[in-house]
N, C-alpha and C positions, 0 to 999 in steps of 0.2 A: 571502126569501118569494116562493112562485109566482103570477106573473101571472095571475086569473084571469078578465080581460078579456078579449073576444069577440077575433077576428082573423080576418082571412081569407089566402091564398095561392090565386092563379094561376099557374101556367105555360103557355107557348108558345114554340113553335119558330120563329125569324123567319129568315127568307133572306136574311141576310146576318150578316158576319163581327161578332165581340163588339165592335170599334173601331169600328164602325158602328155600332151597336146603343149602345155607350156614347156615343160622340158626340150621339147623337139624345136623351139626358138631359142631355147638361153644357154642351151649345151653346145659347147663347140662342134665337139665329137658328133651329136645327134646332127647338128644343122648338115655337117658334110655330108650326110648322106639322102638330103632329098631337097636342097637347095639346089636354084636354076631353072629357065623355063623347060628344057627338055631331058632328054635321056643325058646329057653332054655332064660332064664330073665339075661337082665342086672342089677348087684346087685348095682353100683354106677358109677358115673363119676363124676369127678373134675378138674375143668379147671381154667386156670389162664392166660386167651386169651389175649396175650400180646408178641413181640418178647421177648424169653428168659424164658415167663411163661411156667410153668410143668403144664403136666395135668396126670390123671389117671383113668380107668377103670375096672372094676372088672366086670367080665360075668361068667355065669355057662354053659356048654356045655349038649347036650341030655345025654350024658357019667354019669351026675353028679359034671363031675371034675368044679372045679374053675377056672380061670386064670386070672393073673392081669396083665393087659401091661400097658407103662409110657413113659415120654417121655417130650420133650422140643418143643416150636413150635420154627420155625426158622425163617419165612414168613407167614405174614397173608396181604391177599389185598381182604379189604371186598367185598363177592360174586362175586370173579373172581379166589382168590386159596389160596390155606391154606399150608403148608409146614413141618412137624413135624418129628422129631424123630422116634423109635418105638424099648422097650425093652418088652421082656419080662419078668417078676421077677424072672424066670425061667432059664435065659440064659441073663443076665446083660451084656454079656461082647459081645453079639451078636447085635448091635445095628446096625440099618437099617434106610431106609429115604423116608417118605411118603409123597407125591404131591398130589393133591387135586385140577383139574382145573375145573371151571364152567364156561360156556360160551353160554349166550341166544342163544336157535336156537329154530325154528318152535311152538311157542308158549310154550316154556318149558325151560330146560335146556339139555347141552350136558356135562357129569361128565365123565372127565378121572383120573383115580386112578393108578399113578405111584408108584409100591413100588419096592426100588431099595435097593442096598447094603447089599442084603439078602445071607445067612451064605452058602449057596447050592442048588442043584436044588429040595431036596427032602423039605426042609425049602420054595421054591418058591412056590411048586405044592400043599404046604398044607395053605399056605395064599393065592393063588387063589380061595379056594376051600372057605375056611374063608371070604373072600370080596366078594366074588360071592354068599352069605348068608345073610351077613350084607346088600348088595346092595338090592337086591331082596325086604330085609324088608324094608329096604330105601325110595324104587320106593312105593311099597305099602302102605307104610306108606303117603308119598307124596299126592297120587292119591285119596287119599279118601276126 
């Protein structure tokens, strides 16, 4: 039966190699420092990068507020795509499905960010807005 829940994809090009690029998902240390939609600090991540391993995130938003998302990976194929779950503690029973592809192009990487199985369109237009903030720190964090 077809999925006919909202989804969205982005891509971007980031300057630097896919090893790079995938590191900056699967390391804890890496993720703290450009995970979250804005300027606001990521407070932890814990990863257990393995089919079937949990990981977890805690970030604070400019708002103040907190949020913790969690989740399972499902797929991991080093520096070509990663595959995970995605709850938030907030909405456990809302559980959605993030893709991760990297694919060398023009001396960098080509990153498409499929997140599908998501609860409605107003849930899709606020984690575009979310990954289009993470990504941004992502790229910049890369290129330095």
């Amino acid at each position: 039966m077809l999925d006919t829940r909202p989804s969205l994809t982005i891509t971007r090009h980031i300057k630097a190699p896919p090893g790079k690029v995938y590191a900056a998902w699967t390391d804890p240390e890496k993720l703290l420092r450009w995970f979250g939609p804005d300027s606001s600090p990521t407070l932890s991540a814990e990863i257990d990068l393995r089919p079937g391993g949990k990981y977890g995130i805690r970030f604070r938003t400019a708002d103040g507020e907190e949020h913790f998302v969690h989740g399972e990976y499902v797929e991991l194929l080093e520096n070509e795509r990663l595959v995970f779950t995605w709850k938030w503690i907030t909405f456990p029973e809302r559980e959605s499905l993030v893709t991760v592809e990297l694919r060398a192009m023009g001396g960098g990487t080509e990153l498409t960010l499929i997140h599908g199985k998501l609860f409605d369109e107003q849930v899709r237009d606020s984690h575009y807005e979310g990954w289009s903030g993470c990504l941004d720190k992502l790229e910049a964090l890369l290129a330095a």
